[in-house]
C-alpha positions as CSV (number, residue, x, y, z in Angstrom):
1,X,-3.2,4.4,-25.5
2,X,-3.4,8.2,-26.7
3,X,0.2,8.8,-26.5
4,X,-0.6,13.0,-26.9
5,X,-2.2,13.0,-23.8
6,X,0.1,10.8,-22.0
7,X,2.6,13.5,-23.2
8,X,0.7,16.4,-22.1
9,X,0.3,14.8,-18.5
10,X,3.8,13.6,-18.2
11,X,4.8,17.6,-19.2
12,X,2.4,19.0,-16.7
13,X,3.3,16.8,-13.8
14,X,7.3,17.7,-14.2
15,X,6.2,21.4,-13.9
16,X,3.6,20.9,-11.5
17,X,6.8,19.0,-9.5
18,X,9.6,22.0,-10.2
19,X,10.2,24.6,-7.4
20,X,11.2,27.1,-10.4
21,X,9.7,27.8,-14.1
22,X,10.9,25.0,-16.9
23,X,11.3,26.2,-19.7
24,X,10.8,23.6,-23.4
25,X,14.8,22.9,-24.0
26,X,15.3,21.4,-20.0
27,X,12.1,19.7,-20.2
28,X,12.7,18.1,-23.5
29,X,15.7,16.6,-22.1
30,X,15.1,16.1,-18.8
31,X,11.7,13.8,-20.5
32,X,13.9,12.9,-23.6
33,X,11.0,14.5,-26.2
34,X,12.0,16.7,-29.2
35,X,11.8,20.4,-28.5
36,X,9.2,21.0,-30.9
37,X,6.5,18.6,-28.9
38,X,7.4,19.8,-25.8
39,X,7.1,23.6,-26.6
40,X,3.8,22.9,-28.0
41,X,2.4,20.8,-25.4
42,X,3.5,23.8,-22.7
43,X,1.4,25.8,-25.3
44,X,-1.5,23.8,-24.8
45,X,-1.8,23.5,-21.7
46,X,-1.2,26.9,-21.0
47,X,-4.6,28.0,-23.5
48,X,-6.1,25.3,-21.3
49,X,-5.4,27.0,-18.1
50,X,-3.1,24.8,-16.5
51,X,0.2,26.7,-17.0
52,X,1.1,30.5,-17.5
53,X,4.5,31.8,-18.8
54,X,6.2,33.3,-15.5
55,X,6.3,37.0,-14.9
56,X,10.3,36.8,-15.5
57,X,10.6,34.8,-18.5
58,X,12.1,32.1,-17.2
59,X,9.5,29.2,-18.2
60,X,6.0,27.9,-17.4
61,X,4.5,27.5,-14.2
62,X,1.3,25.6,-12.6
63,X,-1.9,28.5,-12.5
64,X,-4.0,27.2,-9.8
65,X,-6.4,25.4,-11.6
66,X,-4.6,22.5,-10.6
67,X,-4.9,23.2,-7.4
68,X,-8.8,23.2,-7.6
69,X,-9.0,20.2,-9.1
70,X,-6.8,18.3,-6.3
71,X,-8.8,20.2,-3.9
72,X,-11.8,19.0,-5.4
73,X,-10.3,15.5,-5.5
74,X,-9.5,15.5,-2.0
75,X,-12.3,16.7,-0.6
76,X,-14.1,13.3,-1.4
77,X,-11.6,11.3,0.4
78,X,-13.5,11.2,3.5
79,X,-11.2,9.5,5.8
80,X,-8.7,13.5,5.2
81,X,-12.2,15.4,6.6
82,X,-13.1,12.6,9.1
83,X,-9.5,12.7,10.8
84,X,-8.9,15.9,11.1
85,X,-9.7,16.2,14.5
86,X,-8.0,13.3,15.9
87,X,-4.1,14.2,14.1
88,X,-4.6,17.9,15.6
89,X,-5.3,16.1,18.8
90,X,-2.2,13.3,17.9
91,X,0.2,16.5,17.5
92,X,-0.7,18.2,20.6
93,X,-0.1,14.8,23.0
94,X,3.2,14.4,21.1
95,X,4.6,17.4,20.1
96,X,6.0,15.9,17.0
97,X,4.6,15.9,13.1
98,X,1.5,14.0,12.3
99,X,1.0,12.3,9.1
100,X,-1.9,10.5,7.3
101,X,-0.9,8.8,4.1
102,X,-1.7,6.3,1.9
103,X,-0.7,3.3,-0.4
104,X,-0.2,3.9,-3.9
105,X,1.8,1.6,-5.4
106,X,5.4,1.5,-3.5
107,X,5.0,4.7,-2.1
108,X,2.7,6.7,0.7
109,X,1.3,9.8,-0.4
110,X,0.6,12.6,2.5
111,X,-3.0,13.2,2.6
112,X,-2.1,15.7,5.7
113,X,0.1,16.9,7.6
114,X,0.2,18.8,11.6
115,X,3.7,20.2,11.5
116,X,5.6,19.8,14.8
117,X,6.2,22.9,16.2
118,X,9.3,21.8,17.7
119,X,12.6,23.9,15.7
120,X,13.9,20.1,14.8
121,X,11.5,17.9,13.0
122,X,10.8,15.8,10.2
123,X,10.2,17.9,6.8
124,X,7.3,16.3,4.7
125,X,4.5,17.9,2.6
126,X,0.9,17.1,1.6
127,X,1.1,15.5,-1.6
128,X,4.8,14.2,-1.1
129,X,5.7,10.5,-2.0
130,X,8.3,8.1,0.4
131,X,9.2,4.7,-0.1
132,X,6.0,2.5,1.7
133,X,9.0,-0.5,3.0
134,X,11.4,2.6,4.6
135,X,8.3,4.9,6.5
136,X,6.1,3.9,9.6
137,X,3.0,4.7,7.6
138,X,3.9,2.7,4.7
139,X,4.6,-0.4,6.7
140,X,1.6,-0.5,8.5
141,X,0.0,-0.2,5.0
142,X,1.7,-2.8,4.1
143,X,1.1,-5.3,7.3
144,X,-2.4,-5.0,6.0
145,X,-2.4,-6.1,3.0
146,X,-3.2,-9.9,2.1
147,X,-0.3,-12.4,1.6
148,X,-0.1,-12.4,-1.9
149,X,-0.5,-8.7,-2.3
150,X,2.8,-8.2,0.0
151,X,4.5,-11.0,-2.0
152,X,4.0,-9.2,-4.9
153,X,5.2,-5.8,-3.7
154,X,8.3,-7.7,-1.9
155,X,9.4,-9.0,-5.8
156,X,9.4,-5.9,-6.9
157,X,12.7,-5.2,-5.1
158,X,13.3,-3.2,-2.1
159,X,15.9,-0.3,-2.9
160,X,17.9,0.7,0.3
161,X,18.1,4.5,1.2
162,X,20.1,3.9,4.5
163,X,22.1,1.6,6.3
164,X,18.9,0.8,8.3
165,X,16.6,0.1,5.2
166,X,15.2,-3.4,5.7
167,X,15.6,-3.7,2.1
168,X,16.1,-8.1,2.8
169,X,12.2,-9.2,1.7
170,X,13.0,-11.8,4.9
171,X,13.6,-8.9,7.2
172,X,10.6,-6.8,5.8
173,X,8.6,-9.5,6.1
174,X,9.6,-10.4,10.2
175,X,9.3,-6.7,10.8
176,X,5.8,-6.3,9.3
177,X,4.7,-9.6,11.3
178,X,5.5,-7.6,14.5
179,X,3.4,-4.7,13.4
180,X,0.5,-7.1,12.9
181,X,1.3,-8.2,16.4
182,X,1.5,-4.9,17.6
183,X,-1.1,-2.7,16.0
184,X,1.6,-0.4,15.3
185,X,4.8,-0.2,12.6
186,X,8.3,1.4,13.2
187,X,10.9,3.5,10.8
188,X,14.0,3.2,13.0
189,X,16.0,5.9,10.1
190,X,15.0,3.4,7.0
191,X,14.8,6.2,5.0
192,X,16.1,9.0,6.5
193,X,19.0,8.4,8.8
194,X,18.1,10.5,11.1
195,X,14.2,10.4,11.2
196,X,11.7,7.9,13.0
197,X,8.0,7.3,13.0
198,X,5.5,5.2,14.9
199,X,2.0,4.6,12.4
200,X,-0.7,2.6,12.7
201,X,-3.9,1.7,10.2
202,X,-7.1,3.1,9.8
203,X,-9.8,0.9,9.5
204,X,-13.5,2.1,7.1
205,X,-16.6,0.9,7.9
206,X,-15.7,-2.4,6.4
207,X,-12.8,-3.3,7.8
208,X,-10.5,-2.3,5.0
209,X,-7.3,0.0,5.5
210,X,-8.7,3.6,4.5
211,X,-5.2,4.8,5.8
212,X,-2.8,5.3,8.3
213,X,-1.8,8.0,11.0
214,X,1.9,8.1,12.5
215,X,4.0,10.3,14.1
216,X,7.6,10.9,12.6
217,X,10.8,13.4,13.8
218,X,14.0,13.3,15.0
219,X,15.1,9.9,15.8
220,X,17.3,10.8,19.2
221,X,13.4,12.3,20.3
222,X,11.1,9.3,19.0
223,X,12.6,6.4,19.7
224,X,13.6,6.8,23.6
225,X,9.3,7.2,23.5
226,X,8.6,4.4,21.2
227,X,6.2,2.9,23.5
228,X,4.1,5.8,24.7
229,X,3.3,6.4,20.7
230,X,2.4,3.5,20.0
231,X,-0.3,4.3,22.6
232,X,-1.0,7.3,21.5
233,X,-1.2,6.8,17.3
234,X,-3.2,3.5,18.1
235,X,-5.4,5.0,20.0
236,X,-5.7,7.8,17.3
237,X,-6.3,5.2,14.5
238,X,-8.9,3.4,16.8
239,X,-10.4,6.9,17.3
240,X,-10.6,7.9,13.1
241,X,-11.6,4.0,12.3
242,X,-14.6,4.3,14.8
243,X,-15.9,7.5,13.5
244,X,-15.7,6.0,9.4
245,X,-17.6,3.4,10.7
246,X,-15.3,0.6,11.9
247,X,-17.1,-1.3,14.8
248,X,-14.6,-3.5,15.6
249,X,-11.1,-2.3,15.2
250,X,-9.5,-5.3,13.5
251,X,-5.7,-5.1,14.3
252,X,-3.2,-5.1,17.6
253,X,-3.6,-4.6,21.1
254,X,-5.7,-1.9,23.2
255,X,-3.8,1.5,24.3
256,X,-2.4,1.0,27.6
257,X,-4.9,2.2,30.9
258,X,-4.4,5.9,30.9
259,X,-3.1,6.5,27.3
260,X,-6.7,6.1,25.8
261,X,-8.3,9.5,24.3
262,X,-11.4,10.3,25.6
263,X,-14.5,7.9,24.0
264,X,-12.3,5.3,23.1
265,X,-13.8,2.5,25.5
């Protein structure tokens, strides 16, 4: 292992995390490095063009040339072009924020996002991380994956962020049997209190989870509709699946008579 460039990354990603300039000293502590190497890894990056010194002194910060190359990155993963449409669509019926994530590791990372444009809803960003056991999307994920997969992955603990967190492998493990059942997983405030989320898989021409879509906001708004968006994100992920090339949609009921969007027959 190159431990330089493991360094270097670890240095970049803090910044490329920060909402403000860092600056060597806080970095060197904050990653527990000497000064010394983290001042000259800052310098390195920033003669490779991913880091400038800010305008006010105050530190380094991310140029975009990271952007690009994320940009560049995502603009392979097909399933974030091919479900555009169909979240847009998800948003409009719902009026709440639409998500697509996927697995990595524990966590869900948001390809994309359609911000509710209700004054209360749930804050997320593309990019951002949750827990995969305490979010709808995650779960779902997670319902999909074979048995010794989700063994795995319930041994490698299950932190609690709220009194709600199924954070018992038993109860994780009865609640993700139900979203099998059901086509669809719910957050009930696992890991914020006072968020919920409905999400369902989508399926690639194979048959494999590619992702998942859900819905998330303001529990006291999402829950009372539980069951109307469970219609509407299945149908969704029926919707994205069909158009990656999934012919038979392998997981949970059909949408309700009159919840279907149009072409899903």
């Amino acid at each position: 292992m190159d431990s330089t460039l493991l360094k270097g990354l670890t240095v970049l990603e803090a910044v490329a995390r920060s909402e403000h300039p860092r600056g060597a000293s806080e970095l060197a502590r904050e990653l527990e490095l000497t000064r010394s190497n983290v001042h000259r890894t800052l310098q390195t990056l920033a003669a490779a063009g991913y880091l400038r010194t800010a305008a006010d002194g105050s530190g380094y910060e991310c140029t975009v040339k990271l952007f690009e190359l994320s940009s560049a990155v995502m603009e392979r993963v097909d399933v974030r072009r091919v479900a555009q449409h169909w979240i847009h669509r998800l948003a409009e019926q719902t009026d709440e924020t639409v998500h697509l994530s996927i697995l990595d590791g524990a966590e869900v990372v948001y390809l994309d996002k359609v911000e509710s444009g209700q004054p209360v809803r749930a804050y997320s960003s593309v990019g951002g991380r949750a827990p995969a056991h305490c979010v709808a999307s995650g779960k779902a994920l997670l319902a999909a994956l074979p048995e010794d997969e989700l063994a795995a992955f319930v041994e490698g603990g299950l932190p609690a962020w709220t009194e709600r967190t199924l954070s018992v492998p038993a109860d994780l493990c009865r609640d993700l049997a139900h979203a099998r059942r059901t086509g669809c997983a719910v957050n009930r405030g696992e890991w914020r209190i006072s968020v919920a989320g409905v999400a369902a898989v989508v399926f690639d021409a194979r048959s494999r989870p590619a992702a998942a879509v859900g819905v998330s906001g303001p529990v006291e708004r999402v829950l009372p509709q539980e069951s109307r968006y469970r219609d509407a994100v299945l149908a969704t992920a029926r919707d994205i699946s069909r158009e990656l090339g999934c012919r038979a949609y392998p997981s949970g009921p059909s949408p309700a008579p009159g919840t279907q969007q149009e072409g899903d027959g």
